[in-house]
Biopython code that builds the backbone (N, CA, C, O; Angstrom):
import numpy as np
from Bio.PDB.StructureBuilder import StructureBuilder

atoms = [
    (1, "UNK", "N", (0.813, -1.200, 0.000)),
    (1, "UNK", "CA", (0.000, 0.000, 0.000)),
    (1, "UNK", "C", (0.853, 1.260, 0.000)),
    (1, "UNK", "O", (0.379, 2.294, -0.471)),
    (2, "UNK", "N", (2.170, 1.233, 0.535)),
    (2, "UNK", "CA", (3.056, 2.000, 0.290)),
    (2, "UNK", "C", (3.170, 2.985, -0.885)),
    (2, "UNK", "O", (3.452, 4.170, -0.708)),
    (3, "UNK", "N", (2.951, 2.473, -2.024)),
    (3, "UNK", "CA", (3.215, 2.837, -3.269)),
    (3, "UNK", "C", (1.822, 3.591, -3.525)),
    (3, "UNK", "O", (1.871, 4.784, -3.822)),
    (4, "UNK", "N", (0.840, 3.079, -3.444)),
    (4, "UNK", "CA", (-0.550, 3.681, -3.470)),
    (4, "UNK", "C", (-0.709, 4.933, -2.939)),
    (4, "UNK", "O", (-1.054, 5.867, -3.663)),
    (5, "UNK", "N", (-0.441, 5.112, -1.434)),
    (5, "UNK", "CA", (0.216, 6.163, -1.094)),
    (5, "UNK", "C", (0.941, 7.346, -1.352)),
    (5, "UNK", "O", (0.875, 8.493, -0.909)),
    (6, "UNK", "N", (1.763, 6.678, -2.319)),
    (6, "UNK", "CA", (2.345, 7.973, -2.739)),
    (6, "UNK", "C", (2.060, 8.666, -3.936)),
    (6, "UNK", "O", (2.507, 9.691, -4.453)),
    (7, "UNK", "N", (1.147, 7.787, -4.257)),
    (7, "UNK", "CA", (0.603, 8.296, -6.201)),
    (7, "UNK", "C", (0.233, 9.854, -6.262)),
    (7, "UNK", "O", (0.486, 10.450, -7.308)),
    (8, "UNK", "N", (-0.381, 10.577, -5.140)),
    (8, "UNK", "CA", (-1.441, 12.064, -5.504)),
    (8, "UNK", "C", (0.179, 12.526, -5.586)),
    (8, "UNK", "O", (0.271, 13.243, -6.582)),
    (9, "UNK", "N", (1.794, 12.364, -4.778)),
    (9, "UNK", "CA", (2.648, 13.267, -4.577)),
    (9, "UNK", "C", (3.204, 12.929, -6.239)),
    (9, "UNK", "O", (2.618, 13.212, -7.284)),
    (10, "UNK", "N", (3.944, 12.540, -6.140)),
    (10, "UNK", "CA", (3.975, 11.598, -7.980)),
    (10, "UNK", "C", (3.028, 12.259, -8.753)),
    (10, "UNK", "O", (3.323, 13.238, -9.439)),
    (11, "UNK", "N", (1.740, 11.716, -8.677)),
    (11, "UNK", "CA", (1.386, 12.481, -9.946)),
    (11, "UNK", "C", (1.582, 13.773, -10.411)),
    (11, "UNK", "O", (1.854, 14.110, -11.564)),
    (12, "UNK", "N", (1.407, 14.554, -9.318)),
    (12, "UNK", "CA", (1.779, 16.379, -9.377)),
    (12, "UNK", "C", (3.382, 16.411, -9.744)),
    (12, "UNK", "O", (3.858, 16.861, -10.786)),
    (13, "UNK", "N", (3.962, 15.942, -8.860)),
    (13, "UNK", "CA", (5.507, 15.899, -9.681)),
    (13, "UNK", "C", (5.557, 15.693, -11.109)),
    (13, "UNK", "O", (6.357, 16.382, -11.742)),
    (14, "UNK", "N", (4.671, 14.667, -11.861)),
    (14, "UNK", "CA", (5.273, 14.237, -13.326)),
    (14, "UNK", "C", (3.981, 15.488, -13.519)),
    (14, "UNK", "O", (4.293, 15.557, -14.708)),
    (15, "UNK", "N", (3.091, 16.281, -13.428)),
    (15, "UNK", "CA", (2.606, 17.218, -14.382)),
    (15, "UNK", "C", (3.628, 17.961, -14.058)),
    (15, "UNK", "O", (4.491, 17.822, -14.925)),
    (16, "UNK", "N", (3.887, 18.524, -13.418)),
    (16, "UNK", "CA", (5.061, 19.481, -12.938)),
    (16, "UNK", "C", (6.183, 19.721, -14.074)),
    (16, "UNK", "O", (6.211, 20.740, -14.764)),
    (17, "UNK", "N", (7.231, 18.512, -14.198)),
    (17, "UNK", "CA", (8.031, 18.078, -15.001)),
    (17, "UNK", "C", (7.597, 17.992, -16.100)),
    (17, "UNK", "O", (8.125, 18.519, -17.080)),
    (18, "UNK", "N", (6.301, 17.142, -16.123)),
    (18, "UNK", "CA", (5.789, 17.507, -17.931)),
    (18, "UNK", "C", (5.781, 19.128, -18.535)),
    (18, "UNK", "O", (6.289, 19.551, -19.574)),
    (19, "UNK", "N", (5.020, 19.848, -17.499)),
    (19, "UNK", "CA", (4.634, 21.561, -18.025)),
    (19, "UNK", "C", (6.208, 22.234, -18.161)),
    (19, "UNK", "O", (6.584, 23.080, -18.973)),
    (20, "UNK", "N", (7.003, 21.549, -17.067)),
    (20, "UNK", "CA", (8.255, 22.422, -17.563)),
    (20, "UNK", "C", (8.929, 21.714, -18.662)),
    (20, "UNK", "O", (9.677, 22.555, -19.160)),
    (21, "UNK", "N", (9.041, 20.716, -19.235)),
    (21, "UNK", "CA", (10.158, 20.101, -20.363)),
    (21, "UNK", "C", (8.804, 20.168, -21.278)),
    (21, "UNK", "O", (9.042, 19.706, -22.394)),
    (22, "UNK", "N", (7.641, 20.548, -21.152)),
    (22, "UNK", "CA", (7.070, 21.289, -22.814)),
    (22, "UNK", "C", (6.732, 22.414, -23.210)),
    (22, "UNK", "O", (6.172, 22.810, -24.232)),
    (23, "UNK", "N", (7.254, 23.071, -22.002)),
    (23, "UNK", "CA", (7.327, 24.730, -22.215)),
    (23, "UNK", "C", (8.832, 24.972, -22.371)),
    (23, "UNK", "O", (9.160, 26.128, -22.104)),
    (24, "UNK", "N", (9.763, 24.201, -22.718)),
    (24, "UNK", "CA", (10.830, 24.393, -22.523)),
    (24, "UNK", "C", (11.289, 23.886, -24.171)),
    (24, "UNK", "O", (11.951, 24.562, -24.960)),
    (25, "UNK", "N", (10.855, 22.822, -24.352)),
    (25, "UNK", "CA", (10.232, 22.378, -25.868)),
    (25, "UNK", "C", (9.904, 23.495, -26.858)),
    (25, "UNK", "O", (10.686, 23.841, -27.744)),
    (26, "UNK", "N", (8.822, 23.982, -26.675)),
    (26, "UNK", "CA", (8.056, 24.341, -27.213)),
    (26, "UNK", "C", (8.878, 26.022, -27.812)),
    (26, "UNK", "O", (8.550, 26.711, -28.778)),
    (27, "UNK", "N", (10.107, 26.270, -26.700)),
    (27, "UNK", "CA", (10.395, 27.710, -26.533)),
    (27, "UNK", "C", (11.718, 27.422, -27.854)),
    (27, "UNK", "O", (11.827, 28.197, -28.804)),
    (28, "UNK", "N", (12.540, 26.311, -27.692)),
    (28, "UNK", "CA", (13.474, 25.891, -28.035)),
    (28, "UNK", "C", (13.582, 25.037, -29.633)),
    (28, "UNK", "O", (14.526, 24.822, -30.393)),
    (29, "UNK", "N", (12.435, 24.773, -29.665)),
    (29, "UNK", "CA", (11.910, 23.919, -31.048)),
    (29, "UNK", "C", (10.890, 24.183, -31.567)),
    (29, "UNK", "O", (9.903, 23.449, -31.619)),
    (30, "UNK", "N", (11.038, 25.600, -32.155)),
    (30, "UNK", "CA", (10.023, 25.818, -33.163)),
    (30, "UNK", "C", (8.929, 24.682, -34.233)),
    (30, "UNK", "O", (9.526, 23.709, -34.694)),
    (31, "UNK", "N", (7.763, 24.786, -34.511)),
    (31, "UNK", "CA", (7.089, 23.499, -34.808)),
    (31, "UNK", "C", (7.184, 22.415, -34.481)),
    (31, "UNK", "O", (6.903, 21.659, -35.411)),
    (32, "UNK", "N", (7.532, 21.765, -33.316)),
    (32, "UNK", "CA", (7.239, 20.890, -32.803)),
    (32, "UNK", "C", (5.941, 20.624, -32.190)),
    (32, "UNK", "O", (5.583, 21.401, -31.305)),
    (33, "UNK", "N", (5.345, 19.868, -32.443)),
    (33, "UNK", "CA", (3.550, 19.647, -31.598)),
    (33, "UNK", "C", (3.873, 18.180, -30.758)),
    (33, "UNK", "O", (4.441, 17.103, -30.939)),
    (34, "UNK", "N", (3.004, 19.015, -29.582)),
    (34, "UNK", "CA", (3.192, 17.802, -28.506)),
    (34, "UNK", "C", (2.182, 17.001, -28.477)),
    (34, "UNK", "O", (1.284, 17.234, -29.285)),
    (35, "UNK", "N", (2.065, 16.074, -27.738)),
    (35, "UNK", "CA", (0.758, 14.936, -28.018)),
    (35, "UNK", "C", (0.069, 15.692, -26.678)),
    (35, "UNK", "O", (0.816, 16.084, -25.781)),
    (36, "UNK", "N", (-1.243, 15.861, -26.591)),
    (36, "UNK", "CA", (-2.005, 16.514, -25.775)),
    (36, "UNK", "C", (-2.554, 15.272, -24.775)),
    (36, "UNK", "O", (-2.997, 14.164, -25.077)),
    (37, "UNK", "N", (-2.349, 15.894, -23.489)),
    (37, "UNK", "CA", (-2.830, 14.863, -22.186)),
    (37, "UNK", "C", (-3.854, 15.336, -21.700)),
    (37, "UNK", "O", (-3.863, 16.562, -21.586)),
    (38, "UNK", "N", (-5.041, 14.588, -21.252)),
    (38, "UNK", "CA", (-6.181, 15.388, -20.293)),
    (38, "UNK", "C", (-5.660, 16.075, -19.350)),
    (38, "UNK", "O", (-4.483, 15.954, -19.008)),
    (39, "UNK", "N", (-6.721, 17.099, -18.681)),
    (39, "UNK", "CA", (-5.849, 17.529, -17.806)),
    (39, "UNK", "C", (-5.660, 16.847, -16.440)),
    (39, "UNK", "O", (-4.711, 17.209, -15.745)),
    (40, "UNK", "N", (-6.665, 15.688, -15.915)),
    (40, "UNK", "CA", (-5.905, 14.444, -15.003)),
    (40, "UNK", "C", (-5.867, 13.310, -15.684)),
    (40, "UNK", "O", (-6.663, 12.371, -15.656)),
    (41, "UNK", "N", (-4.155, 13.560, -16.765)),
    (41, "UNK", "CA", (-3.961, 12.831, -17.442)),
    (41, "UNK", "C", (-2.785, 12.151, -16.404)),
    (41, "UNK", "O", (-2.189, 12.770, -15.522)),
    (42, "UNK", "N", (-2.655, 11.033, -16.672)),
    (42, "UNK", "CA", (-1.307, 10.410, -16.407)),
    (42, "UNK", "C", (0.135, 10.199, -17.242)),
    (42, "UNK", "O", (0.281, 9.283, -18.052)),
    (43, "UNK", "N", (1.265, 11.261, -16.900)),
    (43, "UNK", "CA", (2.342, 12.032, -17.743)),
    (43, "UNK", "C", (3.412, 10.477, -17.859)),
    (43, "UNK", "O", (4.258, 10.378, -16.969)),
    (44, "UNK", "N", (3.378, 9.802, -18.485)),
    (44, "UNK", "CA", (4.383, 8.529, -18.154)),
    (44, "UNK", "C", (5.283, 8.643, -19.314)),
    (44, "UNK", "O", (6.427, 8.194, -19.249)),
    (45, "UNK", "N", (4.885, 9.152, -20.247)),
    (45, "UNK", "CA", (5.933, 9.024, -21.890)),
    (45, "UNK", "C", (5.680, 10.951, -22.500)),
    (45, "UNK", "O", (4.741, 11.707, -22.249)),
    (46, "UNK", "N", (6.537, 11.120, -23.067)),
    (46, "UNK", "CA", (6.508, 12.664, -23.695)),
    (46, "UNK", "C", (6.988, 12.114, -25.078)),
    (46, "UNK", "O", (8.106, 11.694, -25.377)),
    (47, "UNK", "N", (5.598, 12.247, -26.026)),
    (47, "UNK", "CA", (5.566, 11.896, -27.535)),
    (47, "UNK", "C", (5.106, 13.607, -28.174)),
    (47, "UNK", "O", (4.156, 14.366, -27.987)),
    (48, "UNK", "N", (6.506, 13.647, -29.079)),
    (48, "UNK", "CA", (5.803, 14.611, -29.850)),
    (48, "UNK", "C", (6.069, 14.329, -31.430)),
    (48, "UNK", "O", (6.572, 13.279, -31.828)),
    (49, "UNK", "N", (5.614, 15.548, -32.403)),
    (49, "UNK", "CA", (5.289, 15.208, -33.567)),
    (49, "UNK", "C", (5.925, 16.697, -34.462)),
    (49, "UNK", "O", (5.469, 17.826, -34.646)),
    (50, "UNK", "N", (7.218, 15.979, -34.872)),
    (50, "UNK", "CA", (8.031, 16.696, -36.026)),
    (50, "UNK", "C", (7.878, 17.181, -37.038)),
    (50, "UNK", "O", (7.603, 16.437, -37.980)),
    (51, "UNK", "N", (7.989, 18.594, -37.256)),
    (51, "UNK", "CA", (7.697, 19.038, -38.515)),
    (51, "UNK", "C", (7.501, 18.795, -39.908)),
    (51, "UNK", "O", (8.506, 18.166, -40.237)),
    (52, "UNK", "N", (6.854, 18.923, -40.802)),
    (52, "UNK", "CA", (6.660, 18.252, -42.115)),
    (52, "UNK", "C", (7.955, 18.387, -42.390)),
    (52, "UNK", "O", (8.555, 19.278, -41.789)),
    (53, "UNK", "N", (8.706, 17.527, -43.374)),
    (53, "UNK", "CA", (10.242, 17.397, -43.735)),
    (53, "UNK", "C", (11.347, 17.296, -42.859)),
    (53, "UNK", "O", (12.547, 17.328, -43.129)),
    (54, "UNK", "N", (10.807, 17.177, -41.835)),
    (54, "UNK", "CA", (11.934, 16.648, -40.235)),
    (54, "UNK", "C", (11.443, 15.288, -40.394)),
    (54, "UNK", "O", (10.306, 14.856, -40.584)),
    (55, "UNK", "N", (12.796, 14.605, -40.248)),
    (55, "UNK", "CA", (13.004, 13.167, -40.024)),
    (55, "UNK", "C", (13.065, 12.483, -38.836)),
    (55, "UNK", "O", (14.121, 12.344, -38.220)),
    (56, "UNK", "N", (11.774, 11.946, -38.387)),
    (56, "UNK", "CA", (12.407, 10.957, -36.960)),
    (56, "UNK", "C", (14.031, 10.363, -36.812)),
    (56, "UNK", "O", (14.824, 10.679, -35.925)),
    (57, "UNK", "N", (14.227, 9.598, -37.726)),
    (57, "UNK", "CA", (15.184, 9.448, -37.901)),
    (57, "UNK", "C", (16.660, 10.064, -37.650)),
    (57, "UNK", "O", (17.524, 9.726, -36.841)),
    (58, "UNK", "N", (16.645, 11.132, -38.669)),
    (58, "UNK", "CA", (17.752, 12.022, -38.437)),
    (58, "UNK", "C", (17.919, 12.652, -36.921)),
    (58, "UNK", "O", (18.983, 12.750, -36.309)),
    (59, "UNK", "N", (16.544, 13.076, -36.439)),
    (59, "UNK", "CA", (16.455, 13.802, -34.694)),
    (59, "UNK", "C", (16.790, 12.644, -34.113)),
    (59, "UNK", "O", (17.611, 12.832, -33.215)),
    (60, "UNK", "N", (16.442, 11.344, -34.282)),
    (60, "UNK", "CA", (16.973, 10.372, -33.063)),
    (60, "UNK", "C", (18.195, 10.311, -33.633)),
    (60, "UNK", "O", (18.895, 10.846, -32.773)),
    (61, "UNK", "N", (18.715, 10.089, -34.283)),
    (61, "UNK", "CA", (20.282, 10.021, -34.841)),
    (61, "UNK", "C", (21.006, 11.298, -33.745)),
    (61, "UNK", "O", (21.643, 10.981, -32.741)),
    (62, "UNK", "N", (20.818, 12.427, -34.068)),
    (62, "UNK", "CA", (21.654, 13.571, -33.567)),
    (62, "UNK", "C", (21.475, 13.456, -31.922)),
    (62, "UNK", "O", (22.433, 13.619, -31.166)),
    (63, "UNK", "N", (20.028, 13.132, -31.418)),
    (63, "UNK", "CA", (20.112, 12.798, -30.252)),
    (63, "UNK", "C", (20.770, 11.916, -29.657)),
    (63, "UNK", "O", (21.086, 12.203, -28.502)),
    (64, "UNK", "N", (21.215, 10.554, -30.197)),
    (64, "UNK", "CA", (21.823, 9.857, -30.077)),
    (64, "UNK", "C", (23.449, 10.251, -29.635)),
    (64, "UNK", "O", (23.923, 10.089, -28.510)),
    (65, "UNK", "N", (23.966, 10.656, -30.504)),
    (65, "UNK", "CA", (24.594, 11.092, -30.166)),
    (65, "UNK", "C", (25.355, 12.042, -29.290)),
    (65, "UNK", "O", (26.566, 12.257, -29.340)),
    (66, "UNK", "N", (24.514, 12.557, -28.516)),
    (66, "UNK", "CA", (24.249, 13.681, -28.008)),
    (66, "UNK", "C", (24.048, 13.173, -26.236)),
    (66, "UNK", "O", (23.878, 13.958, -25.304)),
    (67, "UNK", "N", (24.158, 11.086, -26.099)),
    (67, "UNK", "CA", (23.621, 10.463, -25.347)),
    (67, "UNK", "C", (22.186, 10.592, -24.689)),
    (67, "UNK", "O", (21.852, 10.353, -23.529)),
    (68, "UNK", "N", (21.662, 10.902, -25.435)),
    (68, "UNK", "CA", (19.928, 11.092, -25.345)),
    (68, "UNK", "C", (19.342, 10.233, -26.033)),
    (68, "UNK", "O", (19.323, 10.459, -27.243)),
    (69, "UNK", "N", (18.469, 8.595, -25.388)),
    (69, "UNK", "CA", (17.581, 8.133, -25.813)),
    (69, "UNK", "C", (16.600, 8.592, -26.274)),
    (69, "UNK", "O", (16.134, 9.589, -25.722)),
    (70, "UNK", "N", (15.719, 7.853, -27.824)),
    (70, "UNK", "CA", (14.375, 8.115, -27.985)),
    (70, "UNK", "C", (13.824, 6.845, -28.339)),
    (70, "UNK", "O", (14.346, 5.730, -28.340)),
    (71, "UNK", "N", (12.762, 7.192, -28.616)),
    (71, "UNK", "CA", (11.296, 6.036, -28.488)),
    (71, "UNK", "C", (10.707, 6.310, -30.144)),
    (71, "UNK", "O", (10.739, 7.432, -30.649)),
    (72, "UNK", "N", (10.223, 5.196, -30.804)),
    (72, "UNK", "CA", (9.346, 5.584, -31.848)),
    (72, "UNK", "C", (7.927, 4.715, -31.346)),
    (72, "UNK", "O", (7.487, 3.598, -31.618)),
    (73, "UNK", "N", (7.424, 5.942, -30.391)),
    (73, "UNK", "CA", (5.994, 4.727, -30.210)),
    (73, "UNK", "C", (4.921, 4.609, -31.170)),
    (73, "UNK", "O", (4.921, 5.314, -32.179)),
    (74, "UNK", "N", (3.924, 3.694, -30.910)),
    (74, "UNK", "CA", (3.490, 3.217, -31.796)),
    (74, "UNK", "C", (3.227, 3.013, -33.083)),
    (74, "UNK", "O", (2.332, 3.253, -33.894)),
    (75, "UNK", "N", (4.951, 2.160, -33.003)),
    (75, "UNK", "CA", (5.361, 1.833, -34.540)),
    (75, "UNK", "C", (5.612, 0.733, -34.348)),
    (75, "UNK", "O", (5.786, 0.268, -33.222)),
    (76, "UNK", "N", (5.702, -0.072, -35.677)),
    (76, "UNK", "CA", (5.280, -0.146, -36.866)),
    (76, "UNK", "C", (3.371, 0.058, -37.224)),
    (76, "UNK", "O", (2.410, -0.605, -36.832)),
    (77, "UNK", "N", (3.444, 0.992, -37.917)),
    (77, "UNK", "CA", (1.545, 0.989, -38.024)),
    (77, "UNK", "C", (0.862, -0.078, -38.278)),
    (77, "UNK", "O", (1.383, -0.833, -39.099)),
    (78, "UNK", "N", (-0.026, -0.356, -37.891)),
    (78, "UNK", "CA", (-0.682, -1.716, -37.797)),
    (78, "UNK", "C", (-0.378, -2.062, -39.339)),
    (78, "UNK", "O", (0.544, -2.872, -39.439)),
    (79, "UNK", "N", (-0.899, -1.670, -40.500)),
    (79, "UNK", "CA", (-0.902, -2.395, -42.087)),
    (79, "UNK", "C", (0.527, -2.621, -42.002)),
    (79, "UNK", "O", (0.780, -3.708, -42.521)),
    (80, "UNK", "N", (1.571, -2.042, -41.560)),
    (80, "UNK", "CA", (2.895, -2.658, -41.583)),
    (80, "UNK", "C", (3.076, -3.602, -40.754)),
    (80, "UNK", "O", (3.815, -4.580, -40.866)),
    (81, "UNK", "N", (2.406, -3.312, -39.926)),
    (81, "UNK", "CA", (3.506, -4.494, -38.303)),
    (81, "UNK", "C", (3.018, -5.705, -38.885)),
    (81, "UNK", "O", (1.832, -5.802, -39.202)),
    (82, "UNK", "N", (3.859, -6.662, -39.056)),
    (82, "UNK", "CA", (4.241, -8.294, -38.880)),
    (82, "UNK", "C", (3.258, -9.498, -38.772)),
    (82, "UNK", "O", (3.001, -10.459, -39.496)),
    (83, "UNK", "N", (2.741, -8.970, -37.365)),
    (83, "UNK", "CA", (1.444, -9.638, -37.066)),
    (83, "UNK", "C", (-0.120, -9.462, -38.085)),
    (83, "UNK", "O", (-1.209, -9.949, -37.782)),
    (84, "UNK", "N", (0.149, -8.736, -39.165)),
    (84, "UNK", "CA", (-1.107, -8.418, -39.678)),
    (84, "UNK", "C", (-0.975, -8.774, -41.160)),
    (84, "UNK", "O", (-1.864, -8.655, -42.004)),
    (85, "UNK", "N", (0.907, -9.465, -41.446)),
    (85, "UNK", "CA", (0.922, -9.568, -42.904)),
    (85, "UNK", "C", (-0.153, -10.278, -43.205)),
    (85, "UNK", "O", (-0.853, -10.742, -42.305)),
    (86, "UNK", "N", (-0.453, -10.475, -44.568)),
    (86, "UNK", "CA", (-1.317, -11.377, -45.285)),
    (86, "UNK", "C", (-2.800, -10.745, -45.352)),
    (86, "UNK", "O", (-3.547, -10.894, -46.319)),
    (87, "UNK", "N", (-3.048, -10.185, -44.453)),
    (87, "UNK", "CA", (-4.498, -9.021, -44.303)),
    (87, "UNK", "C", (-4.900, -8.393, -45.214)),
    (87, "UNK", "O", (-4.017, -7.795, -45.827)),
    (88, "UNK", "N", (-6.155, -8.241, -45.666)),
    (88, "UNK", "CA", (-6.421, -6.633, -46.681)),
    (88, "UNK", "C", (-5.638, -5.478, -46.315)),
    (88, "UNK", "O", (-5.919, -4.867, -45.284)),
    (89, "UNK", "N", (-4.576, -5.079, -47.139)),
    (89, "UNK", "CA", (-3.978, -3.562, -46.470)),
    (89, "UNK", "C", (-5.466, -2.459, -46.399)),
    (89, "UNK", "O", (-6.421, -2.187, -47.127)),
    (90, "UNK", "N", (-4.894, -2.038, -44.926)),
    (90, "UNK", "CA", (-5.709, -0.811, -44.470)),
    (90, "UNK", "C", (-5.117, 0.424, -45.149)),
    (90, "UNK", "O", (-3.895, 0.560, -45.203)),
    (91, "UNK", "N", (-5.820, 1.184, -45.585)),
    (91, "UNK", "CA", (-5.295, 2.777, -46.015)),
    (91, "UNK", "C", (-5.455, 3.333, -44.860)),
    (91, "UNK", "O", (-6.523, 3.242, -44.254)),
    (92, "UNK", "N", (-4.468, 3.955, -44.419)),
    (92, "UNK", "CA", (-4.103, 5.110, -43.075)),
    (92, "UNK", "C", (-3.745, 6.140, -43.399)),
    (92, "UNK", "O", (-2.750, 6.536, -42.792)),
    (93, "UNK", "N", (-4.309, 7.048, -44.435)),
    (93, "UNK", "CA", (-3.410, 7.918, -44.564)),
    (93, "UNK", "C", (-2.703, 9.179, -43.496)),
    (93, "UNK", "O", (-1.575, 9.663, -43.407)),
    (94, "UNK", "N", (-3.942, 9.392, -42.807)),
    (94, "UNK", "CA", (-3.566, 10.350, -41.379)),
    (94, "UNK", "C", (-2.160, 9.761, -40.657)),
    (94, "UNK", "O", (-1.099, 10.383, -40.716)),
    (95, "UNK", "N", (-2.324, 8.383, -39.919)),
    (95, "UNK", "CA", (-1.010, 7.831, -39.703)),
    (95, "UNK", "C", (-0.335, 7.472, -40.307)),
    (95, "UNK", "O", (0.559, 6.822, -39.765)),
    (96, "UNK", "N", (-0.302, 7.577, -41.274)),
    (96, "UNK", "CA", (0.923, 7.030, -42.338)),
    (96, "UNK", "C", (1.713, 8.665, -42.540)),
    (96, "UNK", "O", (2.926, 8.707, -42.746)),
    (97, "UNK", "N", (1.043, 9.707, -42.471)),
    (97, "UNK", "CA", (1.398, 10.867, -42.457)),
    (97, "UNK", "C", (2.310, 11.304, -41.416)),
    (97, "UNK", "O", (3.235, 12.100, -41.577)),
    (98, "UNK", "N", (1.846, 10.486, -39.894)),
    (98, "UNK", "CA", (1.933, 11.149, -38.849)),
    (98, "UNK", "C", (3.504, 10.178, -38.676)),
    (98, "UNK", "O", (4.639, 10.643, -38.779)),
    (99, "UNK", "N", (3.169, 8.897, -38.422)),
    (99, "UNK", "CA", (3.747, 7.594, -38.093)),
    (99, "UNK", "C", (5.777, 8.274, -38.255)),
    (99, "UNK", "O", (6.522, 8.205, -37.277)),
    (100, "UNK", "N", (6.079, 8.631, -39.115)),
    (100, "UNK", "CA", (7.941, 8.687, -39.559)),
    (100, "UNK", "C", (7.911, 10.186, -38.873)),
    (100, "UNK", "O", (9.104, 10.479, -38.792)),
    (101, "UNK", "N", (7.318, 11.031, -38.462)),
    (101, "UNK", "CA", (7.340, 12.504, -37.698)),
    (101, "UNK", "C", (7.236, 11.919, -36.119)),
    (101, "UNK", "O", (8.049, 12.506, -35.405)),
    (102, "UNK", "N", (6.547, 11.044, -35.489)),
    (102, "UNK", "CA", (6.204, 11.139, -34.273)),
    (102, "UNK", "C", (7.583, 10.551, -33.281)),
    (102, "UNK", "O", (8.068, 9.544, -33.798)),
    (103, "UNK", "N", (8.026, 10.814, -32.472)),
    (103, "UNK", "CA", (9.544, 10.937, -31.940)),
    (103, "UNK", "C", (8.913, 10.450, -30.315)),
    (103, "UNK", "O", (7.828, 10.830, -29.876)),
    (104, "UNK", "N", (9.715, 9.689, -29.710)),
    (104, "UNK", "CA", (9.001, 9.732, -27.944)),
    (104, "UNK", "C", (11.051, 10.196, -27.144)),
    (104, "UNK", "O", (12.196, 9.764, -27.283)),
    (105, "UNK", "N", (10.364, 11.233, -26.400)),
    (105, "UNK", "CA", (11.610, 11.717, -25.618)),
    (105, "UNK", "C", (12.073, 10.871, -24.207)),
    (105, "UNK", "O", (11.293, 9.936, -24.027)),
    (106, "UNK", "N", (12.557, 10.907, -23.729)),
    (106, "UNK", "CA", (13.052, 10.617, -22.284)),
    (106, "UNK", "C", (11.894, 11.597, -21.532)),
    (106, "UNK", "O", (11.462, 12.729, -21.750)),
    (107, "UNK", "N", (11.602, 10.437, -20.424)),
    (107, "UNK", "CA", (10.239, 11.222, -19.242)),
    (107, "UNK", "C", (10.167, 10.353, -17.748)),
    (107, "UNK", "O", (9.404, 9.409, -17.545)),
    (108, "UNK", "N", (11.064, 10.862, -16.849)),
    (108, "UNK", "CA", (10.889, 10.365, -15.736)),
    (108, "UNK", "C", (11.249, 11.303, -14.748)),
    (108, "UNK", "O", (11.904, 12.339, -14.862)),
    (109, "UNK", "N", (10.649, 10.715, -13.622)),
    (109, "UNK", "CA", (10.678, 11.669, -12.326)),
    (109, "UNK", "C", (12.725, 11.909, -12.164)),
    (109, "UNK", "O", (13.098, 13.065, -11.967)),
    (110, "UNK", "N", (13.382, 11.240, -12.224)),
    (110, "UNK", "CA", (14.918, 11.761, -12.300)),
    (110, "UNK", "C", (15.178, 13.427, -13.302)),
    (110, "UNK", "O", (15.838, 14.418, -12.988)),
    (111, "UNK", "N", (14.485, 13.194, -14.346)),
    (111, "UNK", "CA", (14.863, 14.276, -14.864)),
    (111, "UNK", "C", (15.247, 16.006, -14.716)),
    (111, "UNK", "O", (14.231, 16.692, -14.826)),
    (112, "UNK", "N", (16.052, 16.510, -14.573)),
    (112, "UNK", "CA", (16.711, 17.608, -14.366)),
    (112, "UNK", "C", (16.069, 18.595, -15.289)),
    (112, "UNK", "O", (15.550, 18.279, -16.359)),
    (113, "UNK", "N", (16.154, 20.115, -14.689)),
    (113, "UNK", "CA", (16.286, 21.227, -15.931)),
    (113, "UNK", "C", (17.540, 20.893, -16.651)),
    (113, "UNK", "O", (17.575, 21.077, -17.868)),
    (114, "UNK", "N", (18.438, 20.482, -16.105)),
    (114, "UNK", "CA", (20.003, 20.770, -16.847)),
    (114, "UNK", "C", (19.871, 19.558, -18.058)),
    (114, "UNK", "O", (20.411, 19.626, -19.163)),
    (115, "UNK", "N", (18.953, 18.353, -17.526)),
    (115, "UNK", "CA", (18.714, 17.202, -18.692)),
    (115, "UNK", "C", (17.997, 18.024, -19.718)),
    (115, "UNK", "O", (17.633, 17.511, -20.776)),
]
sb = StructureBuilder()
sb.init_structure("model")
sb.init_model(0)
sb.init_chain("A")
sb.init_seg("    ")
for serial, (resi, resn, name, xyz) in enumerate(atoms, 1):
    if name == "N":
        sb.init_residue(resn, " ", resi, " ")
    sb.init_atom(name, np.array(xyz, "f"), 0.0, 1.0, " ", f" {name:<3s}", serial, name[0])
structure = sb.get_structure()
């Protein structure tokens, strides 16, 4: 029950940390769009969505280097992922649009302004 306990202090911490590393985002990286959370949303992953002609790719590359993990969540899009070969392909065009732009950052209670 320990842990239960501590969820209301936690949760305010990760909005906390969320509002500052996407106002901090947002100041620093022109066109970048963030994925929108309710407002008693639960902050566990920070996914955002790269400008038309910005490459997931290339940004996780430079981040990489830079020793900064990223995330490509929910990828592969379903008509691609593995489990669905052989299927009628689905047309997605919205996610198929979105899918090579959408980037997931580093998001945990450790995180620093200086990170």
């Amino acid at each position: 029950m320990r842990g239960i306990s501590r969820w209301p202090g936690r949760r305010e911490l990760r909005r906390h940390l969320h509002k500052r590393y996407c106002d901090a985002l947002l100041r620093q990286c022109p066109g970048v769009t963030l994925q929108e959370r309710p407002l008693d949303g639960i902050y566990t992953i920070l996914q955002l969505l790269l400008p038309a002609g910005v490459s997931r790719i290339d940004v996780a590359g430079a981040l990489a280097k830079e020793g900064i993990e990223t995330r490509a969540w929910y990828l592969p899009l379903i008509p691609e992922h593995p489990a669905y070969a052989g299927l009628a392909p689905a047309v997605l065009p919205v996610a198929s649009s979105l899918g090579p732009r959408m980037l997931g950052l580093p998001f945990h209670l450790q995180l620093s302004d200086e990170d």
